[in-house]
C-alpha positions in Angstrom: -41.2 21.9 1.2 -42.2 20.9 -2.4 -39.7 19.6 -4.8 -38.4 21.5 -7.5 -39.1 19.0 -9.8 -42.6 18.2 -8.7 -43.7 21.9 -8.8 -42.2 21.8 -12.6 -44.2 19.0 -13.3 -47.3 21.0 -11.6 -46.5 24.1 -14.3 -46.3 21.7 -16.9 -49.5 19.8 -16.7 -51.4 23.0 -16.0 -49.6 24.7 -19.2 -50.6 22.0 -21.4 -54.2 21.8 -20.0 -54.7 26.1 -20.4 -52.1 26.9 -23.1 -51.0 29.7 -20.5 -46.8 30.0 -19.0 -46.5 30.1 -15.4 -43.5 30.6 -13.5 -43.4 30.3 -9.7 -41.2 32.2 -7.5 -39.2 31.7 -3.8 -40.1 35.0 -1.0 -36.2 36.0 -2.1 -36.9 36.0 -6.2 -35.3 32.7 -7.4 -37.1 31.0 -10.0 -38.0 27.6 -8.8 -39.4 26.1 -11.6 -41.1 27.6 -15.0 -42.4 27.0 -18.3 -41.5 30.7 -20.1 -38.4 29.5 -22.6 -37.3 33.5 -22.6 -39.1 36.3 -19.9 -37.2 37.0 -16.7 -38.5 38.4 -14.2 -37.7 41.9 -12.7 -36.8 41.4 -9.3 -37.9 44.8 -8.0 -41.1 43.7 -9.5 -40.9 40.7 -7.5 -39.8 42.3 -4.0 -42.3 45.1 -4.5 -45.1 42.7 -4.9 -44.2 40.7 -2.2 -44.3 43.3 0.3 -47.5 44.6 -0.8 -51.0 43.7 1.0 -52.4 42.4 -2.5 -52.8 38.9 -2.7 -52.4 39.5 -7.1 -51.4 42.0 -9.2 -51.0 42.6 -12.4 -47.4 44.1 -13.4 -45.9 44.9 -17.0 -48.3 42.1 -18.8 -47.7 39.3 -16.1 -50.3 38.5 -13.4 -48.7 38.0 -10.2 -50.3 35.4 -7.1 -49.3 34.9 -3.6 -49.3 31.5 -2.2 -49.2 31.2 1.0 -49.5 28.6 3.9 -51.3 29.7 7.4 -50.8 33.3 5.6 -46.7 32.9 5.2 -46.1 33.7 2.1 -44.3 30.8 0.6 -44.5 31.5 -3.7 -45.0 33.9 -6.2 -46.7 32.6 -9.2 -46.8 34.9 -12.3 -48.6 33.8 -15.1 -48.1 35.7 -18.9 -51.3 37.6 -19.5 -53.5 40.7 -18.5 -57.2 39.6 -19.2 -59.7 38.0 -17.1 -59.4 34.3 -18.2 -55.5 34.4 -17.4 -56.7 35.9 -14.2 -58.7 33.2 -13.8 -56.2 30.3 -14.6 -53.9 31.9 -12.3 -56.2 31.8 -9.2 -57.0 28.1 -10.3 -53.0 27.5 -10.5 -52.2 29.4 -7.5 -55.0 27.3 -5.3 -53.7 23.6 -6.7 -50.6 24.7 -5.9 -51.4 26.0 -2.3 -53.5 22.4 -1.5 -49.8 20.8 -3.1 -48.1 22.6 0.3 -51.0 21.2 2.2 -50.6 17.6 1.1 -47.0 17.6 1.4 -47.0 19.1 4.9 -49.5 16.2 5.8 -47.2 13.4 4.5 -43.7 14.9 6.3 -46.0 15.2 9.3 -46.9 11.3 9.1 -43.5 10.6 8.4 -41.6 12.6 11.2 -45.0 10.5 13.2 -44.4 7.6 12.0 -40.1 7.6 12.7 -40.6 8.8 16.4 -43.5 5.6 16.7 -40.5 3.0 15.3 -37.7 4.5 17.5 -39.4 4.6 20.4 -39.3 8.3 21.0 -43.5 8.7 21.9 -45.5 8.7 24.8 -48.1 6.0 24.9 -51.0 9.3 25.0 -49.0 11.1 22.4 -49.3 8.0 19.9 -52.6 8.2 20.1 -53.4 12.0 20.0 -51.3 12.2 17.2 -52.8 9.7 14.9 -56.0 10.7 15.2 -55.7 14.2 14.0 -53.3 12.7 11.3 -56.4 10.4 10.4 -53.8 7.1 10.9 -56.1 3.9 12.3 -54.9 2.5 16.0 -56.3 -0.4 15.8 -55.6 -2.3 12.8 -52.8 -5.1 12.0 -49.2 -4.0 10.8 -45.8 -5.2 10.7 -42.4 -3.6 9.4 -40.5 -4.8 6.5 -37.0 -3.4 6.4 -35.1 -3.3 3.3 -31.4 -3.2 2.9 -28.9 -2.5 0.3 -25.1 -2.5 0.3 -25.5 0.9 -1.3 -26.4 4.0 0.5 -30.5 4.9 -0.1 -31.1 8.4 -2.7 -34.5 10.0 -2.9 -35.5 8.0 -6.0 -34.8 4.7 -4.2 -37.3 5.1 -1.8 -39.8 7.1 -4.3 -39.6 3.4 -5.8 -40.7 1.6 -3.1 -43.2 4.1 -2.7 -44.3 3.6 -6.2 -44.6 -0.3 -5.7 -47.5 0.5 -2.9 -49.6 2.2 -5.3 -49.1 5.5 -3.1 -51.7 3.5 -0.4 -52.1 6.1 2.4 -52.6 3.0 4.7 -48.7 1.7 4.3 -46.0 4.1 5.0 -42.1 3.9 4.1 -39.9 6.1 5.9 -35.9 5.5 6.7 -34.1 6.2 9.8 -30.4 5.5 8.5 -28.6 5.5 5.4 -29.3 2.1 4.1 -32.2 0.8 4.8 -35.8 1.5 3.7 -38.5 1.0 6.3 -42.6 0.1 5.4 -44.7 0.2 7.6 -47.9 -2.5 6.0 -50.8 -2.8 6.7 -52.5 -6.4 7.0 -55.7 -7.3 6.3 -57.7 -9.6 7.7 -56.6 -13.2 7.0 -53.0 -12.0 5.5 -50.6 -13.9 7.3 -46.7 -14.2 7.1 -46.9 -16.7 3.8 -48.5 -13.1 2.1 -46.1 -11.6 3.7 -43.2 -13.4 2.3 -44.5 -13.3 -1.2 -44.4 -9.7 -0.6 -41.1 -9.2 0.3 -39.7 -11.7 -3.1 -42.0 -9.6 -5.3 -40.1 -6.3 -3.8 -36.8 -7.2 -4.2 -37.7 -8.6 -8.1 -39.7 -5.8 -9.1 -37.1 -3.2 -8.0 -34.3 -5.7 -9.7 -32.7 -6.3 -6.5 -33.4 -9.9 -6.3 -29.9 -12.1 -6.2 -27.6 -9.1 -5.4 -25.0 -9.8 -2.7 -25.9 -7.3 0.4 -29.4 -7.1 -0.5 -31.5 -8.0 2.5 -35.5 -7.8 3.2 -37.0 -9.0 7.5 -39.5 -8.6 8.9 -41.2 -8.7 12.8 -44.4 -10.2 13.8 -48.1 -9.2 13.2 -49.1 -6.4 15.5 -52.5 -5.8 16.9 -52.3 -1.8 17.6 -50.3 1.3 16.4 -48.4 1.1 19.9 -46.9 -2.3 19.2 -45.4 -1.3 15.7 -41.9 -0.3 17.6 -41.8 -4.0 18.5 -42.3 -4.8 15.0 -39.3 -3.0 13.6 -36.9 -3.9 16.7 -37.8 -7.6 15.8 -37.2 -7.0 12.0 -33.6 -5.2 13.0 -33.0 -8.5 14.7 -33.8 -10.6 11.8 -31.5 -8.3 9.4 -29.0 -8.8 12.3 -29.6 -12.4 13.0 -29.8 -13.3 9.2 -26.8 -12.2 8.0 -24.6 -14.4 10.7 -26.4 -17.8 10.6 -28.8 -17.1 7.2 -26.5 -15.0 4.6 -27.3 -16.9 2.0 -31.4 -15.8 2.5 -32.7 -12.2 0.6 -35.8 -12.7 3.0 -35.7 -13.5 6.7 -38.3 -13.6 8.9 -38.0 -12.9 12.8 -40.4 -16.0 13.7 -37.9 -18.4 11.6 -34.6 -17.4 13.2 -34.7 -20.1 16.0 -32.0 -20.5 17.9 -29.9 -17.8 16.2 -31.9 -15.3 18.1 -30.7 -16.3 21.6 -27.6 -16.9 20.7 -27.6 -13.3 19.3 -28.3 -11.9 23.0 -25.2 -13.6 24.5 -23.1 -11.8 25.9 -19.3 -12.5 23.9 -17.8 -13.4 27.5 -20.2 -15.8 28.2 -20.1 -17.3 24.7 -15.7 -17.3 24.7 -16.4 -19.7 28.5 -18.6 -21.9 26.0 -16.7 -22.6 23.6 -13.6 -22.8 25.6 -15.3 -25.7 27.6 -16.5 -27.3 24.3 -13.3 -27.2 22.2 -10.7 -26.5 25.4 -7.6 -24.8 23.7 -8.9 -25.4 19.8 -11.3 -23.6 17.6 -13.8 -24.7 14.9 -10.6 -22.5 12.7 -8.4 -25.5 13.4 -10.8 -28.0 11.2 -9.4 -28.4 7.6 -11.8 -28.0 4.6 -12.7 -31.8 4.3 -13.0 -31.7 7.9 -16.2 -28.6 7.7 -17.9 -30.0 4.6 -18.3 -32.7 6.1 -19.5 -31.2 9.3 -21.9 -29.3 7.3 -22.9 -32.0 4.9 -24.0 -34.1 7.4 -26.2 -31.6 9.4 -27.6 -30.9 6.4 -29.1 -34.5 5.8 -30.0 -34.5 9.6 -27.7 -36.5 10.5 -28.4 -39.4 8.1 -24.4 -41.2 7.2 -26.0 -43.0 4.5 -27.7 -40.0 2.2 -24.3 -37.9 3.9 -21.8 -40.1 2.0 -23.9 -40.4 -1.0 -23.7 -36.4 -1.3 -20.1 -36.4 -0.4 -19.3 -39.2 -3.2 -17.0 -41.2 -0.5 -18.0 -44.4 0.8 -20.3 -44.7 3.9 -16.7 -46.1 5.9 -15.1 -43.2 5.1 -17.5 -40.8 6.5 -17.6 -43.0 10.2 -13.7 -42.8 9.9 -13.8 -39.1 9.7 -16.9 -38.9 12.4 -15.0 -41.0 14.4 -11.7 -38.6 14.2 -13.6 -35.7 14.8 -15.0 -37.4 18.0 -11.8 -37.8 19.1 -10.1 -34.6 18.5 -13.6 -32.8 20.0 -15.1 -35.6 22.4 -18.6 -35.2 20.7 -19.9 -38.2 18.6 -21.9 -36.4 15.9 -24.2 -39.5 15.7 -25.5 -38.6 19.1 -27.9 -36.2 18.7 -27.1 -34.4 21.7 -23.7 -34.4 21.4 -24.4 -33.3 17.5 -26.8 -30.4 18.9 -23.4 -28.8 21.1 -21.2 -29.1 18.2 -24.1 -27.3 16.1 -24.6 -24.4 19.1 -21.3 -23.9 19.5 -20.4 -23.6 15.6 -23.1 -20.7 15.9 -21.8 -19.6 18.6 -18.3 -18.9 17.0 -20.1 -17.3 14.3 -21.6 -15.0 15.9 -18.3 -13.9 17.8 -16.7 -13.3 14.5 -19.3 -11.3 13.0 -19.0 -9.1 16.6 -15.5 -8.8 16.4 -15.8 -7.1 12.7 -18.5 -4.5 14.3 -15.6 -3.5 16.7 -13.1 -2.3 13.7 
């Protein structure tokens, strides 16, 4: 169904191109939307036309048009006048007006299409059948951005994002929960992910979303064909997922960057509480005091480098063996080692993504 607002804009545009009022009616005689400051309409006028086989009529000075869609009646459009060049205006009115139900019913069709093709809910034949008679290409490269917000999406939100494309019929955005904003983009030929990530940084800064905590844009791989968009989305869900337990300070995140987040992600929590237990025994990354974790992190950070580590830290390079060396101790891992240094670095992830499941469950 057409918007209020979007059929007053209709009435408004066509007023100030014709000089002429319009007003346009629901099948029960509520005005919808209108550009007469004063006239109201008689509903027995109304009711009486809309039962009647004429498609317009002209009734106490006001020329009345049906609009209808696969002959349902779904408007009345009266228009202030009797002669022939109202008449005329009004049929040109009442046609833009019907081709505005057409274009609208086309775009909810691709949208209800293109929400059953991310979750999942088509047959492999149906995919097919259906995008050709809604003109959408099978063959051409797409992935799916999804973009989230702390705040729960509103009509205008996604009208935005919608507005950013340029209205290109070859993109879609669609949602399929409250806050989150699917699109659906089309790649050309020789776009890769370094467009694609350009993209997503000039989305969140044009729609002034850019730095705000909560505010997340992934996105999945390149895919080939329409049937392989699903994959797409599932991979960006991942990302959003993945991203904000090992990446929360990132606005973008890409599902080819999350490394070994993404398996740890599909381990199951009993299997991941055996790890650590084994790692740690009876303690927990908790346990470490502040000094303790910046350091940790500090020297991860410069790859395991103790020189450039304690010049970040200000301390001197003794310092920072003395507190490798109690940590290997306490842990039995020698961060210097690089094996040793990778298990302590899994099994940090490991405990953070336990956390972050243990707040899904309340």
């Amino acid at each position: 169904m057409i918007s209020n607002q979007v059929l007053q804009n209709t009435l408004e545009g066509l007023k100030e191109i014709s000089r002429t009022e319009f007003c346009v009616i629901d099948t029960e005689g509520k005005v919808l939307a209108s550009t007469f400051t004063d006239a109201v309409m008689n509903p027995s006028d109304v009711q009486a036309f809309a039962e009647s086989q004429a498609d317009s009529q002209v009734i106490k000075g006001y020329q009345y048009f049906k609009v209808c869609d696969d002959y349902q009646l779904e408007y009345i459009l009266v228009v202030h006048g009797e002669d022939e060049d109202t008449y005329m205006v009004g049929k040109l009115a009442a046609f833009q007006i019907q081709n505005l139900i057409i274009a609208y019913k086309e775009r909810f069709d691709k949208d209800s299409f293109i929400k059953n093709l991310l979750l999942d809910n088509l047959l492999l034949v149906d995919i097919y059948n259906r995008a050709k008679k809604l003109h959408i290409e099978a063959d051409v490269r797409r992935t799916v951005l999804i973009l989230e917000t702390q705040q729960e999406k509103d009509y205008n939100s996604i009208e935005s994002v919608k507005a950013l494309f340029g209205g290109k019929s070859k993109d879609f955005i669609t949602a399929v929960d409250e806050k989150s904003i699917i699109i659906v983009k089309e790649m050309a030929e020789g776009e890769s992910y370094e467009e694609l990530d350009k993209l997503a940084h000039t989305i969140l800064d044009t729609l002034g979303l850019d730095h705000q905590a909560g505010v997340h844009i992934a996105y999945g791989t390149i895919v080939q064909e329409l049937k392989e968009v699903s994959r797409s989305y599932k991979e960006a869900r991942m990302a959003l997922d993945v991203g904000k337990i090992f990446f929360g300070e990132r606005e973008v995140i890409a599902y080819s960057s999350l490394g070994i987040g993404r398996l740890i992600y599909q381990l199951p929590i009993p299997l991941c509480k055996m790890f650590i237990k084994e790692i740690f025994e009876n303690k927990s990354p908790d346990d470490f005091d502040e000094e303790t974790l910046v350091t940790i992190d500090k020297f991860f950070e410069n790859s395991l480098n103790v020189s450039e580590t304690s010049r970040q830290l200000y301390i001197h390079r003794n310092t920072l063996v003395y507190r490798l060396d109690k940590l290997q101790k306490s842990t039995g891992l020698d961060l210097r080692v690089f094996e040793d240094a990778i298990t302590f670095k899994i099994a940090l992830m490991v405990v953070r993504y336990m956390k972050y499941m243990e707040t899904l469950e309340y």
